[in-house]
N, C-alpha and C positions, 0 to 999 in steps of 0.2 A: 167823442174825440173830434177836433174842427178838423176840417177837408186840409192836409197838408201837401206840400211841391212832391212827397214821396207817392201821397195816394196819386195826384195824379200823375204822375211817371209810369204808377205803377198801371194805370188805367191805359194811360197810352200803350205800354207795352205788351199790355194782353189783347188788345184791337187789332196792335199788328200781327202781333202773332195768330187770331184767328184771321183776319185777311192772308197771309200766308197760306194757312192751313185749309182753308177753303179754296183754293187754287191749285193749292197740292192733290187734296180729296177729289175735286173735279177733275185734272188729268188722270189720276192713277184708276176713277172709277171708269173714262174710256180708255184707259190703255188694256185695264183687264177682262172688261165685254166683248161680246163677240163684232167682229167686224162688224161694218156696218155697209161695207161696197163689196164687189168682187174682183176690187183690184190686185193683182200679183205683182209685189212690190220686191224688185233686185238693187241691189245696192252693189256698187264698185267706186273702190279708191284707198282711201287714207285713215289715218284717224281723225278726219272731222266727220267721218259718218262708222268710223268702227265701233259696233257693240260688242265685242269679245272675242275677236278672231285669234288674239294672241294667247296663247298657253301662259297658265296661272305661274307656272315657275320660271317664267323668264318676263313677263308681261309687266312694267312697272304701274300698266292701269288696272290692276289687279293688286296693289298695293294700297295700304292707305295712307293719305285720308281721301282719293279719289272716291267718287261716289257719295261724297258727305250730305251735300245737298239731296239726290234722286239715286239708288233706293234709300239710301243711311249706310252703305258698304261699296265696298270697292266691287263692281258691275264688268269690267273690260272696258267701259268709256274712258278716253281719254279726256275726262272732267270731271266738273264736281258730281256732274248730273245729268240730264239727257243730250243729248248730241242731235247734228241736223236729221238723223235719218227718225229719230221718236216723234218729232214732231210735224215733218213729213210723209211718214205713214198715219198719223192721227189728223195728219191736213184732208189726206185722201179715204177719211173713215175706216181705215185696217189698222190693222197692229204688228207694232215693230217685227220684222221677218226673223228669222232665227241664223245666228252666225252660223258660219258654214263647218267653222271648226267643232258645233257642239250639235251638227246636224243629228248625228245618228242616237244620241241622247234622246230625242225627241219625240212625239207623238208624231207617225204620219200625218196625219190629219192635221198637224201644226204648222207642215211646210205648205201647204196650201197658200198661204200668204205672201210667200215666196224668201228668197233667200241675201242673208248680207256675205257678200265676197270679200269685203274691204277689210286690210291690213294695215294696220298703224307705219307708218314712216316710209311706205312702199311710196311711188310715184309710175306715170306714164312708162319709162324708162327702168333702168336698175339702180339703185339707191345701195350707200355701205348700208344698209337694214335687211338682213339676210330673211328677207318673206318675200311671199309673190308678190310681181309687181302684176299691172292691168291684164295684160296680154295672159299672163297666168290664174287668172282671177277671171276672166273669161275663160280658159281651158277648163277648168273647175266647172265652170254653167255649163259650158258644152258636155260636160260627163253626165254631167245629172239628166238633161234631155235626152241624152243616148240612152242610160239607165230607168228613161219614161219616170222619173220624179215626177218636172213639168212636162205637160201632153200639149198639144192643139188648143185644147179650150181655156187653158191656164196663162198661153204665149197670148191669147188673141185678148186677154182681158189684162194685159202687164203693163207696168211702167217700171222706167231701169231708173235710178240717180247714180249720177258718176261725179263724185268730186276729187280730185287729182291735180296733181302737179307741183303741189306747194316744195313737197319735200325733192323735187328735179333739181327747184332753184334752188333749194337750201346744201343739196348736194355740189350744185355748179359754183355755188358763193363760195364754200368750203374750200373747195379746189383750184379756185381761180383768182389771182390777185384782183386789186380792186380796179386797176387800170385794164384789166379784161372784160371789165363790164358791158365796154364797146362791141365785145362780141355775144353780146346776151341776144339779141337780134336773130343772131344765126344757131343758137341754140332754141331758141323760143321757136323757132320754124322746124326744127328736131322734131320738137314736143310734139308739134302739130299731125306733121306727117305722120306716124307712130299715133297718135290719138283718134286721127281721122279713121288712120286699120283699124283699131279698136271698136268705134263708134259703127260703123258700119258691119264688123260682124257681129253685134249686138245686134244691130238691127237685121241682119240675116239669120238670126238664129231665131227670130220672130217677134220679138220684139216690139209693142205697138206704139210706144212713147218712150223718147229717151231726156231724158232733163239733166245738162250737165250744169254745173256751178260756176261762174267766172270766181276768178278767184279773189280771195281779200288784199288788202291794203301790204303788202310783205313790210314795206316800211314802219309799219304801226305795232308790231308784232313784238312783245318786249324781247325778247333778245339780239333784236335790231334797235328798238329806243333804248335801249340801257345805256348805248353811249352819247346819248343825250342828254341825259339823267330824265329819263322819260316824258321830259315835256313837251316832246316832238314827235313827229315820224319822219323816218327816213325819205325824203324827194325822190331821191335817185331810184331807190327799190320802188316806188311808190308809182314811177314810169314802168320802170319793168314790170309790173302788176296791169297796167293800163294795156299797156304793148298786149302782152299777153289775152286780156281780154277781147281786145280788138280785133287781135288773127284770128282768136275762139269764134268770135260773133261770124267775120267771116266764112271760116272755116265750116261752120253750121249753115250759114247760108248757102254756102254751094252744095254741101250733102243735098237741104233741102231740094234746091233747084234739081240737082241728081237722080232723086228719088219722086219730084214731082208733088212735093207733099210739106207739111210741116209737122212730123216726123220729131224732127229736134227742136229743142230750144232751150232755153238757158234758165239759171237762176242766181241773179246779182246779188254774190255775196260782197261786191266791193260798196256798192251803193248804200247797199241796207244795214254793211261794217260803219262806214262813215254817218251815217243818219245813226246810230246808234252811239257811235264817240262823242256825236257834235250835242245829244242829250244828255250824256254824263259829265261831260265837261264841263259845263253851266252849271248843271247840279253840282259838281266840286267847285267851283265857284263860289257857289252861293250859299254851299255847307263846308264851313270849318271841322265837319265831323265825317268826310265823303273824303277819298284821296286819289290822288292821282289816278283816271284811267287804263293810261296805260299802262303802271305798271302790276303785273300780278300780284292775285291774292293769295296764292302758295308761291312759295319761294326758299329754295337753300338758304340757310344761316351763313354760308361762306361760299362767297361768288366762285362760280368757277370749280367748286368742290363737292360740293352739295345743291343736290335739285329739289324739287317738290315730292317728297315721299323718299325722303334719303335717309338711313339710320346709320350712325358709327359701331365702332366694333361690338360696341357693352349693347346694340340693339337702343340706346337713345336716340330721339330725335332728333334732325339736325334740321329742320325746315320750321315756317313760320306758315299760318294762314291769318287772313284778313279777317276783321268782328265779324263781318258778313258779308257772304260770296254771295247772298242775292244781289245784291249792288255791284256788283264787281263787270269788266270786261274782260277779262283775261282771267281763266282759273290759274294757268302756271305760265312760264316764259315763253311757250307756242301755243296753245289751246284756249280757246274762249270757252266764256263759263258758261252754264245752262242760263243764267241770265242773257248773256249776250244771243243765245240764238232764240231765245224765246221775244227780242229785242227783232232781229231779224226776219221771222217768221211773223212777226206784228205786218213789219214793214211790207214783204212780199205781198202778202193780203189788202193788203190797204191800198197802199199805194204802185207797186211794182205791175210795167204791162207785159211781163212773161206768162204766156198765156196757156193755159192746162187745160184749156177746154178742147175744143175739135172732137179729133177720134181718141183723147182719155175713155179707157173702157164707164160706163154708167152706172151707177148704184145699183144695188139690189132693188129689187121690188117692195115698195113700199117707203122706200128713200129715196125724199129730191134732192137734186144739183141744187145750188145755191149760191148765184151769183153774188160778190159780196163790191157793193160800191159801183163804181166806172170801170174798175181792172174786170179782165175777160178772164180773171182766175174763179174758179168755180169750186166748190167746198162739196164732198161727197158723206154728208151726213155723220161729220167727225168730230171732233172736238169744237175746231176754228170755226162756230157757225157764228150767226149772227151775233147769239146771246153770251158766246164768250167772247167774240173779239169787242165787247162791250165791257166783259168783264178781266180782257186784259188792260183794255185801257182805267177802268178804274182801278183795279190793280194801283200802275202805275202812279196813277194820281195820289191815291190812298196812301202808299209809302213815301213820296212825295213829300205831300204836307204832311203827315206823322214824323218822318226825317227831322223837317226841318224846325216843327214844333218842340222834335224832345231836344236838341241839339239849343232851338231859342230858348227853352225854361232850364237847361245845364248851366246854359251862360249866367241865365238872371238868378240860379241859384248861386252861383260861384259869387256874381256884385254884389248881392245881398248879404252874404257870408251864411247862406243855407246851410251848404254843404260843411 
């Protein structure tokens, strides 16, 4: 039988598929090996770093089709798939700490790794999302150190991630005409104060490193470009995102000065959002088979009625997903997808000069730091070492030209009258 456009389609599509599957296989086999550092990793905030803090019968990330991409089941992520804190603790050679809500389920010996606080839609502040916000989510750590969970030697080898605040603004836009926005100023200074008490009883509860997230792009977020019909982002929200960054950076810098130390520091989620838009963009450009970035790959069937993982009364579907959320920025109308932070986590490594080194507690014995590049960020014998962030980059490349290949021979099948 001569080599037909089917065989190869078909050829192409099982390459991708084993590239895929080899990227999958490689994180899942260090996510499930034992650490590799003895860093104690706490998580506080929202749902860009919640792994399951919210109860299965009210949790809509516990519904599906969440989870589709990492494990294959609705996880408590708010995504398809892993979130910033999986790849975070696999930056730092450990494994994702265990939600605080499924603590007592667990092996002692599991929380060694340390714990996630963080509750989907909470923020700095109080939010209508009836969970703890920060200030409560610290109260939480403080019980368990009372309770000797964490001791001495667990506090002196920790790093906290704190990402927060998206859902303050999202709260404050709600509530505030748009002609209030002029006072976004004097609420962003709210945030601050209230984040500063935060960040520093972290750090007095022993705490050796604290890494908070500046936050993303709020304009770019589809439920702000919807009314653009997503070919934009929002400017205005897009300042208030900066503003906010900027107090942050501040804000950190004086703790620093405070404490004498650099103690804190940040990790630019706005920078490494935008570096990761400006390379989908092109790629939607340049592939008639690639769609709009910004707008999400799950989505209600009826705006405004229906969300991502919405069913009507007969229990039908009422939502749509994208051919493939590997490509995708946004899994649903607020949440980026396991692609996009795997996009991000490229970037912080590579290029980003937020710096994790200093007094970051050290790997185990027998594991080295690993500077990776010019950046002063240093790799604790985890996933992100030299040899994958080699093979995220061809990753990318790989699906890349594979994209653009099967998308060029759809075409010259369709001129031809192949198909």
């Amino acid at each position: 039988m001569p080599f037909s456009f089917f065989h190869l389609l078909f050829c192409i599509t099982v390459i991708f598929s084993e590239v895929h599957a080899v990227h999958e296989q490689h994180f899942q086999h260090a996510s499930k090996s034992e650490s590799k550092s003895n860093v104690t990793l706490f998580v506080f905030g929202d749902s860009y770093v919640d792994t399951g803090n919210w109860r299965k019968s009210v949790g809509g990330s516990w519904k599906e089709p969440y989870g589709i991409t990492f494990p294959g089941k609705p996880s408590g992520r708010f995504s398809d798939g892993r979130v910033l804190t999986d790849y975070i603790a696999s930056y730092l050679g450990t494994i994702t700490p265990t939600a605080y809500q499924w603590r007592k389920g667990v092996k002692r010996s599991n929380l060694k790794y340390g714990m996630n606080f963080a509750y989907g839609g909470t923020g700095v502040l109080d939010t209508p999302v009836n969970q703890p916000n920060m200030t409560t989510q610290i109260d939480y750590f403080q019980r368990l150190i009372r309770e000797k969970v964490y001791k001495k030697q667990d506090l002196d080898n920790s790093v906290a991630i704190v990402s927060v605040a998206g859902n303050d603004y999202a709260a404050y836009l709600a509530r505030n005409a748009d002609d209030d926005l002029r006072k976004l100023p004097a609420f962003t200074k709210t945030i601050m104060k209230q984040l500063g008490i935060n960040l520093e009883r972290i750090q007095g509860l022993g705490v050796k490193r604290i890494a908070v997230t500046l936050i993303e792009p709020m304009g770019c977020v589809p439920v702000q470009a919807a009314s653009l019909s997503y070919t934009n982002c929002s400017e205005v929200l897009n300042i208030g995102s900066k503003l906010h960054n900027q107090m942050l950076q501040q804000a950190l810098k004086n703790l620093n000065d405070k404490t004498n130390s650099t103690l804190f520091v940040t990790l630019d989620l706005y920078d490494a959002f935008i570096s990761a838009l400006n390379k989908l963009t092109k790629r939607a450009s340049a592939s008639s088979g690639m769609k709009n970035p910004l707008k999400p790959c799950c989505d209600g069937k009826e705006k405004g009625k229906y969300y991502c993982g919405s069913v009507d009364e007969s229990g039908a579907k009422q939502y749509s997903i994208c051919e493939n959320p590997n490509l995708s920025l946004f899994w649903d109308t607020v949440h980026p997808s396991q692609n996009a932070r795997l996009g991000q986590m490229h970037y912080w490594v590579r290029v980003s000069a937020s710096d994790f080194s200093g007094t970051i507690p050290q790997p185990r014995s027998g594991h080295t730091a690993v500077p990776i590049g010019k950046s002063k960020i240093v790799v604790f014998g985890g996933l992100l070492d030299k040899k994958f962030l080699n093979d995220i980059a061809v990753y990318d490349i790989v699906i890349w030209v594979f994209s653009l290949l099967f998308h060029s021979l759809f075409l010259l099948g369709l001129f031809f009258g192949i198909w």
